[in-house]
C-alpha positions in Angstrom: 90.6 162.9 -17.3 88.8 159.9 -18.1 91.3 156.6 -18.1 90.3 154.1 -21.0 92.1 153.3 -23.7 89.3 153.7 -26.1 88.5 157.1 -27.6 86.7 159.4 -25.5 82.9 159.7 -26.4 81.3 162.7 -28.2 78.8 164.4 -26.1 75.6 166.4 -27.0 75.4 168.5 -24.1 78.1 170.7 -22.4 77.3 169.9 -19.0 77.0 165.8 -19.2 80.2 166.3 -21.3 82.3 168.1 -18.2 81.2 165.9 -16.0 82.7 162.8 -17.9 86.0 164.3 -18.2 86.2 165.3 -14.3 85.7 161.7 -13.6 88.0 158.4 -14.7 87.1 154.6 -14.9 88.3 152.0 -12.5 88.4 148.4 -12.4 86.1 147.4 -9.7 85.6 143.7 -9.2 86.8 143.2 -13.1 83.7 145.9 -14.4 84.7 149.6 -15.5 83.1 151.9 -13.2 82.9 155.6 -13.8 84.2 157.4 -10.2 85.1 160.9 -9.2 87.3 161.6 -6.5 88.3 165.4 -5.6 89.6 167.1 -3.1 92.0 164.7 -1.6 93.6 167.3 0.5 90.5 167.0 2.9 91.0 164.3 5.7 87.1 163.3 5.7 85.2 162.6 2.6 81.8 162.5 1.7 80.6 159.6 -0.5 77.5 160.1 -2.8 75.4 156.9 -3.7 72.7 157.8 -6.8 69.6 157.0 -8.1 67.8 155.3 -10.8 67.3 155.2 -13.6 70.4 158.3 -13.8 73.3 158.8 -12.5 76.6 160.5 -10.5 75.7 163.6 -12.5 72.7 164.1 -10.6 74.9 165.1 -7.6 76.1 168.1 -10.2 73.8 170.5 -8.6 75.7 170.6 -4.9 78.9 169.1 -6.0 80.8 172.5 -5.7 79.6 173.3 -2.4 80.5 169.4 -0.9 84.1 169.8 -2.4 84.9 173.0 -0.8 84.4 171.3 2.8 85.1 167.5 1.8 87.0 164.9 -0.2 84.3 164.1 -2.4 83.6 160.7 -4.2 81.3 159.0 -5.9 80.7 156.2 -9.1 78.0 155.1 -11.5 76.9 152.0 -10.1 77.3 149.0 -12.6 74.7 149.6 -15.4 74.1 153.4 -14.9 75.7 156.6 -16.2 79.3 156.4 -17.6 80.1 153.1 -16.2 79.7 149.2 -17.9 75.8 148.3 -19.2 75.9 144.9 -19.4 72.6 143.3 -20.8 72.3 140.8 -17.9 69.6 140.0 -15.1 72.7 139.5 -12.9 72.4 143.5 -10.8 71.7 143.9 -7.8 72.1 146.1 -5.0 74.5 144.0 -3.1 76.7 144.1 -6.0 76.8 147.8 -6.2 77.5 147.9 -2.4 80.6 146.0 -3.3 81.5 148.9 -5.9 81.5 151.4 -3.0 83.3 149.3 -0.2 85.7 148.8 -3.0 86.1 152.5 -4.0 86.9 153.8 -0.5 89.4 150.9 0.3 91.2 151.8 -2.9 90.9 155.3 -1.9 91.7 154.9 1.0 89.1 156.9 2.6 89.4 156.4 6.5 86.6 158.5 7.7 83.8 159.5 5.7 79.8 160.5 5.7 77.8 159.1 2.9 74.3 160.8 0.9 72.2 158.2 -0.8 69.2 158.9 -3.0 66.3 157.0 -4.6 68.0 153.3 -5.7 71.1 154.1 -3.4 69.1 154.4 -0.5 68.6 150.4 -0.4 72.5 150.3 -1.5 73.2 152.4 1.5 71.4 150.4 3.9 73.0 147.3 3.0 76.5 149.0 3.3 75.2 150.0 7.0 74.0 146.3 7.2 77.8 145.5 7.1 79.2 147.6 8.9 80.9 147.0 12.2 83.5 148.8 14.9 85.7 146.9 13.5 86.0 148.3 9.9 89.1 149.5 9.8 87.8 153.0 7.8 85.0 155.5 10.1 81.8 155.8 8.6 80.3 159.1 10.4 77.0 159.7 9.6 73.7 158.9 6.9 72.0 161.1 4.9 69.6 159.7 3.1 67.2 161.7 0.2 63.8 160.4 -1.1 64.5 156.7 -1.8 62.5 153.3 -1.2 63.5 152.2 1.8 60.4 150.3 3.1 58.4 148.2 -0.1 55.5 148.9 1.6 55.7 152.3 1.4 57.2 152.4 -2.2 54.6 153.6 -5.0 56.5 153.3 -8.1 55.1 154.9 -10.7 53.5 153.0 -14.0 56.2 152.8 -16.1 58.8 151.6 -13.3 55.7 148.5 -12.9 55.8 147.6 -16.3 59.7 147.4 -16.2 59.3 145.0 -13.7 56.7 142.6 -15.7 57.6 140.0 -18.3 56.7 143.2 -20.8 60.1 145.1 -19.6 62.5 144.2 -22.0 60.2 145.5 -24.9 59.0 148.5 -22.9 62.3 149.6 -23.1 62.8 149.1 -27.2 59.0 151.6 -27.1 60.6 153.9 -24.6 61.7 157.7 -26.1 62.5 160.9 -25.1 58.6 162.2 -24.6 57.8 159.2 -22.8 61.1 159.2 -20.8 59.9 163.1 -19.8 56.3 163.1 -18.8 57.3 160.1 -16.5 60.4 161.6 -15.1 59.0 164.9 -14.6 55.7 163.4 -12.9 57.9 163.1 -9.5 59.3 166.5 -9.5 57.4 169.0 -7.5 54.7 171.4 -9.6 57.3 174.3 -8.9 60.9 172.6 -9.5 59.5 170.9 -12.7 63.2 170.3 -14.7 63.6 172.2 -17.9 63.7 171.0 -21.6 67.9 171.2 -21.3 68.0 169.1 -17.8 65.6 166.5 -19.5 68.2 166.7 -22.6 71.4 165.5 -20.3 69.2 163.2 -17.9 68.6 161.1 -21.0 72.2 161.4 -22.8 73.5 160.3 -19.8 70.8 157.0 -19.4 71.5 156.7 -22.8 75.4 156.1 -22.9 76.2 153.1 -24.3 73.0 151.9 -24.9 71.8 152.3 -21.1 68.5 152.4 -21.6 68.1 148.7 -22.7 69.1 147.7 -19.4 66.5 149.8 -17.2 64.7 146.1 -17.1 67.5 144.2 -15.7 68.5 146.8 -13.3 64.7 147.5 -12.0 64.6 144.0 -10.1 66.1 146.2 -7.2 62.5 146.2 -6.3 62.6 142.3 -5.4 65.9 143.1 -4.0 63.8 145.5 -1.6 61.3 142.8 -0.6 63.6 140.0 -0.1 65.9 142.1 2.1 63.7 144.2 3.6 64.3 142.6 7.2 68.0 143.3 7.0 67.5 146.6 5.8 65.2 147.9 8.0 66.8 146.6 11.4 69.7 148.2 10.0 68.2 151.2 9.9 66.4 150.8 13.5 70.2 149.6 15.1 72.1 152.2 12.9 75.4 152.5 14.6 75.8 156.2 12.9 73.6 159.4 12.7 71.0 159.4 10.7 69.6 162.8 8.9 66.4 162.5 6.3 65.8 165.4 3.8 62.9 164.2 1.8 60.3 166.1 -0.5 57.0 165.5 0.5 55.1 166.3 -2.7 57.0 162.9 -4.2 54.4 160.3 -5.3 57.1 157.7 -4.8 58.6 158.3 -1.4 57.2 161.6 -0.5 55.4 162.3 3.2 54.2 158.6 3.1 58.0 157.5 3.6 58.7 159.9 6.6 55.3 158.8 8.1 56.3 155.1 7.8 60.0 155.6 9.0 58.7 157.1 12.4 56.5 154.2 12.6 59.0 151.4 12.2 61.2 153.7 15.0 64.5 153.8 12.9 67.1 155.8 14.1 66.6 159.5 13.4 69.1 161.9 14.4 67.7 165.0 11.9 64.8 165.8 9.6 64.0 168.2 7.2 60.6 167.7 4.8 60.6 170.1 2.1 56.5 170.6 1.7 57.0 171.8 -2.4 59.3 169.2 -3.4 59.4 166.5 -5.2 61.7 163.1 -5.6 64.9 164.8 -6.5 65.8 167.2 -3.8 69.1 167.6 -4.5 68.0 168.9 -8.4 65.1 170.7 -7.5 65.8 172.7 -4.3 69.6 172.4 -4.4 70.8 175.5 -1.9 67.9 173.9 0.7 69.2 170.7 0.8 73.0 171.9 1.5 71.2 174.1 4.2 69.5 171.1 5.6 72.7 168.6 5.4 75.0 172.1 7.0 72.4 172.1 9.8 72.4 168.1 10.6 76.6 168.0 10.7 76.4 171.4 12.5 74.3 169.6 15.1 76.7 166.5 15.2 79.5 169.1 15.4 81.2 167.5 12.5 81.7 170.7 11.0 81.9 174.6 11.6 82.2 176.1 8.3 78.7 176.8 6.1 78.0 175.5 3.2 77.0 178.0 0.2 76.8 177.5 -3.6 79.6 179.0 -5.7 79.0 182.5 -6.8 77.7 182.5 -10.2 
């Protein structure tokens, strides 16, 4: 359950409701993060790093599967999901890097492979930044899903530019439901489009504590990308861990462009799989393909022997 000494939130929707109460909040770095941790009986976890503008919950669609075969962890990053919105201009993805490197040493996770998707692609590659043989935990291997990680080959879509102007803060006030849809839906393939009831929890779950009033603060990442892109991309080119990519090519944000650029800039690349009908969530859209993928880059590393399959419904 959930540990706050508030009362517990009332919920719309079933599904963003059970995936509250599997979860708790922590004090990370004095803010109340939202984090899930199951499976403890496993001796290797797999940490899960989200997108924006949504949250933890978007790892709901191959969460069973992961937690059969791994510890598995993950948070809202500050400002997202279930955890603390602060209206401030103070995020940024060095600061939610922090979250994670706190979580696992609390945890006390000592060996561990991480997915990241969309806005926790750049938080993943400064974690990788960081790391060195001398961290006392094992970080085993990188999966990363369709995410920004070179500016240039970044196309956010209109709405994520307009965030980013001096316009942002009253975009979000103009902001609804049907404007939240058409623009969230415009990166999801034509065939994996999500329904009226996955748009329903994507937006209770922005719209937690008054989350969508941030989306300005938090969509600076995008200077974050620029300023750090140097770091970030060498640390992809000297990873010191496998890499596997599993990206939708039908994205307009970091579809086939992205793969195209990342062989370019010669970044490590230990596995890829490009799904040709997908779009920028993966991991929603084509869940049982993406497990496939991810069971066929660990079976190549020979970090695992056992398949992963969805639960039976």
């Amino acid at each position: 359950m959930v540990s706050t000494t508030t009362t517990a939130p009332s919920f719309i929707n079933t599904r963003v409701q059970q995936w509250y109460q599997r979860g708790r909040l922590r004090d990370l770095h004095g803010k109340s993060i939202f984090t899930i941790d199951e499976g403890s009986e496993f001796d290797t976890a797999v940490v899960l790093i989200h997108g924006f503008p949504t949250s933890s919950m978007d790892w709901e669609p191959i969460w069973p599967a992961l937690s059969r075969q791994f510890r598995t962890v993950t948070l809202d990053m500050w400002g997202f999901g279930f955890s603390d919105k602060p209206n401030t201009r103070c995020y940024s993805i060095h600061q939610q890097a922090d979250l994670f490197e706190a979580l696992i040493s609390e945890l006390g996770i000592h060996r561990y492979h991480v997915i990241a998707h969309d806005y926790g692609v750049s938080v993943a590659q400064e974690l990788l930044a960081r790391h060195t043989p001398s961290h006392t935990s094992q970080w085993l291997s990188l999966c990363l899903l369709n995410g920004g990680l070179f500016p240039e080959a970044h196309h956010p879509i209109l709405i994520q530019k307009l965030m980013l102007s001096p316009l942002g803060k009253y975009i979000n006030y103009l902001t609804g439901f049907k404007q939240f849809s058409k623009s969230f839906s415009s990166v999801f393939g034509a065939g994996s489009q999500p329904s009226e009831q996955e748009l329903q929890e994507f937006w209770e779950a922005i719209n937690f504590n008054e989350g969508r009033h941030v989306f300005h603060n938090l969509i600076t990442y995008m200077n974050d990308r620029r300023t750090h892109r140097e770091r970030w991309v060498s640390a992809l080119q000297n990873a010191p861990v496998p890499i596997a990519l599993i990206n939708g090519s039908v994205d307009p944000v970091s579809g086939a462009h992205l793969v195209k650029r990342y062989k370019e800039l010669d970044c490590r690349l230990d596995y890829l799989a490009e799904l040709p009908t997908t779009g920028h969530y993966p991991q929603v859209e084509a869940p049982q393909t993406v497990l496939d993928a991810y069971q066929s880059f660990l079976s190549e590393l020979g970090a695992s022997k056992e398949t992963i399959t969805r639960p039976l419904a």
